[in-house]
N, C-alpha and C positions, 0 to 999 in steps of 0.2 A: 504493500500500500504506500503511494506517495506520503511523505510528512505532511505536516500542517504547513512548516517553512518552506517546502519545494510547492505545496500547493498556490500557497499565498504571492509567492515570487510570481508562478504561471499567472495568474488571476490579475497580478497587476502589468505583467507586459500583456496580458490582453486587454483589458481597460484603455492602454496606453494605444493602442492601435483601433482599438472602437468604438470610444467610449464618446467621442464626438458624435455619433450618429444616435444617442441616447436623448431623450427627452429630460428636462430640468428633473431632479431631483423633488418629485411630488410628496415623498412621505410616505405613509402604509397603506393610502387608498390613492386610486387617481381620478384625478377630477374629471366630470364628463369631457370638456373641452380637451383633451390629453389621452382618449380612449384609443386613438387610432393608432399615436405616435408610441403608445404604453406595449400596445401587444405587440407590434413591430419592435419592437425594444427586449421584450420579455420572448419572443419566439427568436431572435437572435440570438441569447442570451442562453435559453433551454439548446438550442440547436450542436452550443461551444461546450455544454454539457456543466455549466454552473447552476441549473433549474433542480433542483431535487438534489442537490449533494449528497445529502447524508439519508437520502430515501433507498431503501433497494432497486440492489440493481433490476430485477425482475417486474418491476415497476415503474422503471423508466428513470431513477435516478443514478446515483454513479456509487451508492454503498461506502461510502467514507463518513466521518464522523460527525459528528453536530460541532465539534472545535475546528474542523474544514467548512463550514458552512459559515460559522460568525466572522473566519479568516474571509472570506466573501462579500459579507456583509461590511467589513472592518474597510477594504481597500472600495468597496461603492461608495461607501464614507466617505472618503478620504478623495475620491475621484468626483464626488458632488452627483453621481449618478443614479438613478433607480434599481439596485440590485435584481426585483421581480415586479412582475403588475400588478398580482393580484395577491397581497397579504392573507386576505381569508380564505382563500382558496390553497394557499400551499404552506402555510402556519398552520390553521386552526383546522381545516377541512380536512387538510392532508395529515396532521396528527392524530386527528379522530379518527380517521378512516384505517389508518396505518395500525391504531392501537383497538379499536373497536370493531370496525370492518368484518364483513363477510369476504370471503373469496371473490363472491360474483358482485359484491359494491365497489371492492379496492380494484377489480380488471375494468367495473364499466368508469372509474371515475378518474382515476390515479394519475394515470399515461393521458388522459385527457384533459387533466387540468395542468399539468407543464407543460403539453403542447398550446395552453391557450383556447381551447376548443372550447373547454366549463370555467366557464367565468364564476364568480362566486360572491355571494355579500350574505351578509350577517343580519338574521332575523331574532335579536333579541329582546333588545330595549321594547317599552311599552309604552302610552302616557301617565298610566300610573306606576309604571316599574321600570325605571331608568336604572339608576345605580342600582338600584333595590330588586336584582332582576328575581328574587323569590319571590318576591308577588305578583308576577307576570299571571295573563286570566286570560288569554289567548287558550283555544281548547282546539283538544285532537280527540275527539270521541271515535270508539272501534263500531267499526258496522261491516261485521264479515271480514273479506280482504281489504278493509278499507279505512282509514280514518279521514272523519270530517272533521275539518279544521274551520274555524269561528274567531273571528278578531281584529285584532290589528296590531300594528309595526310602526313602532315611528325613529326617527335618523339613523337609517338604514344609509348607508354608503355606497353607491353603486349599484343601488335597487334597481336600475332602469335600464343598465346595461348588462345585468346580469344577466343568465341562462337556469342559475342554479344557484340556490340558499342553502344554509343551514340556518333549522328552524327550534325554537325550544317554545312546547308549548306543552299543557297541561292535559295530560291523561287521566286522571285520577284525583277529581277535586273534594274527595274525602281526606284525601293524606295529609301529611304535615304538609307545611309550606314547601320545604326543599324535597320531597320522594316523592311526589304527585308525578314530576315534568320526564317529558321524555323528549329524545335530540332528533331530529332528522333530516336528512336532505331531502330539496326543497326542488322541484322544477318549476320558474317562475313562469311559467306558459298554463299552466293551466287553469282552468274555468274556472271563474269565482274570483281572479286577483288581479286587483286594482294598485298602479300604484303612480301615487300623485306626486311631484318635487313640493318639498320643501321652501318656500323664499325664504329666505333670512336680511337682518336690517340693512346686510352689508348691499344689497340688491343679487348677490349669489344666490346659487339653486344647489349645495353642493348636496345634499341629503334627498333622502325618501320616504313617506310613508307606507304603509303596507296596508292594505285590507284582505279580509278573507272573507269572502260569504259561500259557505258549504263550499268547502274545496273539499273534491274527493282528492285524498292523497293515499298512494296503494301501502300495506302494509310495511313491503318489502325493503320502503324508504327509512325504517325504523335503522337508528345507530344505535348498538349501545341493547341494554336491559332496556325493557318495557315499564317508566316508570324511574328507569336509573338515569336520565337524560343529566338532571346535575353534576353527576360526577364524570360525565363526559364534557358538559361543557366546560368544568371547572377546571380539569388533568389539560386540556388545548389552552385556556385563556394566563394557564400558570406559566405555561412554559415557555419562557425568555429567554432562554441560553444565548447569548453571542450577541443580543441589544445594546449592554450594558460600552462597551468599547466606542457603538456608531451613535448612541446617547452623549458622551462627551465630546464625542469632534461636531454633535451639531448644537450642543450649549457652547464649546467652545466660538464656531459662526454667527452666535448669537452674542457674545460677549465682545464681537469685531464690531457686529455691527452699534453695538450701544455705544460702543468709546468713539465710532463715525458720525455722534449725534453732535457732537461740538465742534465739529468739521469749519470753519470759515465764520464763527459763530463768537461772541464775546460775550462768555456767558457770568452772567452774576453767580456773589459766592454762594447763597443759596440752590441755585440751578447747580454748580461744580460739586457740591455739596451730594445733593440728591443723586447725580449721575455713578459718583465716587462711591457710594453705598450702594447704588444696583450691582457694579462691578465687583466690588468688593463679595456681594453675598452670592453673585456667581460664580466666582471662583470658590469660594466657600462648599459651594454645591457640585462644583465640579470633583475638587479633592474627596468628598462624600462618595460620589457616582465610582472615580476611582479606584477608591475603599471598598467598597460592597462587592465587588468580584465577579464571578460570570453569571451566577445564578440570582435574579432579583428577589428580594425578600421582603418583612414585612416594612425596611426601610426606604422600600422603595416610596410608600407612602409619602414620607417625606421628602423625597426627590418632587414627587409629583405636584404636591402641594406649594411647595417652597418655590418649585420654577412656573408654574401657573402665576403665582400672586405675583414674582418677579418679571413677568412677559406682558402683565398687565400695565404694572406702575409705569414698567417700559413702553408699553405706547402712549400712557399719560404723560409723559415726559415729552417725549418726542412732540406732541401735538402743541403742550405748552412753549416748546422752545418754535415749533413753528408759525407763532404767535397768530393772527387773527387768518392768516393765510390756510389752518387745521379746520377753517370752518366751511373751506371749498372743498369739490368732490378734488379727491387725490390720497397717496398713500397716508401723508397724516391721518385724513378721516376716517377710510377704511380702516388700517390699524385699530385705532379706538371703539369702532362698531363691531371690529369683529373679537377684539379683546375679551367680551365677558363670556363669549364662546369655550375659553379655557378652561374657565370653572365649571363647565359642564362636560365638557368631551374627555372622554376614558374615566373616568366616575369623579362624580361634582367632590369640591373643596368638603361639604359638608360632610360625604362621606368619608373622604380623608382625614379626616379630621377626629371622625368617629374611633377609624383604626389607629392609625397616633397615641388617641387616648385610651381605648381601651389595649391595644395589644402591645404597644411599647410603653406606656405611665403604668399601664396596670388600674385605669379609672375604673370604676363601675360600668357596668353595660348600660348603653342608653335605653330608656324605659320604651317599652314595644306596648302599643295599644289593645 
């Protein structure tokens, strides 16, 4: 087996030969506008045999480790590129399927989703069960070979160009909150599913709703135990391995761009004051992200937390120093409209907040209704 060192060398003289032909660096989902240039990017990318690293080989990956794959991740970093298209589809989809799977779900799904062919987005969040995805009320009732699906989905990422979900909805509304739900993949074609964009204040559409009225969904689509859907979705949404390295080269890009806020600018001590303290508690967070090592844990909490309220103040900043000129359409504005988005996206502050204190103070648990 190649090393991790011989791997990472190969990965970065191919970056260096194609990584021009890549589309900007979008993050773990790609925005619709980017759909075209994303899979052209991601089927290049699968074709050089960097799609599925550490998946087997008999599956269409290359059977090398998950410390080759963050090696991957590490040098897309570092090259500003999109290492894959579609995060949910070959993180969460392909972990579930890899650890859960049937024979005949991992041959129709596996090889199709690194070629690009099964697009994938994420059915979980609710309006009443955002962070709080135990109390999701989305139903999957058995009727023969069949379960009908009832509900709704809301910032869903990719909902509209997807082919195919995975779905957590409730089978068993006797049970506790978390052993009622069961996991499934999702084919978004069929009858019954509606799904609407999202506006947002910033005038972007990046999100989706989901609706379900009597979707027949065949059994066979069940992952996982009947009923054990939690702990399948929970084993895929843990596992971070090799983030933690491409997490600090993109606070570090972030920490460039704060210190480029007083660029040609004569800023009061107040203002140098404020900026000095963003910087300051970035790097603070950076040597933290450092510290914590390959596997994220329950401090990641605090990464999340701390660089949320830090990327916020950071566009209040910016807006103020670009004094009455933040009140026209342009990045000032956007910036600050799309800022309070932070506190919600990957589980709100509030929930962070929760874990913090209960699992790292040792507070009491917060009182459940």
């Amino acid at each position: 087996m190649i090393t991790v060192e011989e791997f990472q060398a190969e990965a970065h003289d191919w970056l260096a030969t194609n990584g021009h032909d890549a589309p900007r660096d979008y993050g773990a989902i790609c925005p619709p506008a980017l759909v075209e240039a994303g899979l052209a990017w991601h089927r290049r990318v699968n074709a050089a045999g960097y799609a599925g690293i550490h998946w087997p080989v008999e599956h269409g990956g290359r059977g090398l480790t998950p410390e080759h794959n963050a090696a991957w991740l590490l040098e897309c970093a570092l090259a500003g590129v999109p290492p894959i298209f579609n995060m949910v589809g070959l993180v969460l989809t392909g972990g579930a399927l890899l650890r859960y799977g049937t024979d005949e779900q991992k041959a129709q799904h596996l090889a199709a989703t690194l070629a690009g062919d099964h697009v994938w987005c994420q059915l979980f969040s609710e309006p009443g069960a955002g962070s709080d995805l135990g109390g999701l009320a989305t139903k999957a009732e058995r009727d023969g070979d069949r379960f009908v699906v009832n509900g709704q989905k809301v910032w869903c990422s990719g909902g509209r160009y997807s082919n195919w979900g995975i779905l957590m909805a409730r089978t068993d509304p006797e049970a506790k909150k978390h052993e009622g739900i069961s996991f499934f993949v999702f084919p978004m074609h069929l009858p019954g599913v509606e799904i609407r964009p999202l506006k947002q204040m910033t005038g972007e559409a990046e999100f989706d709703e989901v609706f379900f009225t009597d979707v027949q969904l065949p059994a066979d689509h069940l992952i996982g135990p009947l009923h054990g859907g939690w702990g399948v979705g929970m084993s895929v949404l843990t596992n971070e391995r090799g983030h933690i390295g491409t997490a600090v080269i993109g606070l570090e890009r972030r920490l460039e761009a704060m210190a480029r806020m007083a660029d040609g600018k004569e800023l009061h001590p107040v203002e140098r004051q404020r900026l000095a303290t963003l910087l300051t508690t970035g790097q603070a967070y950076k040597a933290m992200a450092q510290r914590q090592g390959p596997q994220a844990g329950t401090a990641a909490s605090l990464m999340k937390l701390g660089i949320t309220e830090m990327m916020f103040t950071s566009s209040m900043l910016r807006g103020d120093l670009s004094g009455a000129d933040a009140m026209l359409e342009g990045p000032e504005s956007f910036a600050m409209l799309a800022a309070p988005g932070g506190r919600i996206a990957g589980g709100t502050s509030q929930v962070q907040r929760n874990i913090i204190g209960e699992r790292l103070l040792g507070l009491p648990r917060e009182p459940k209704a």
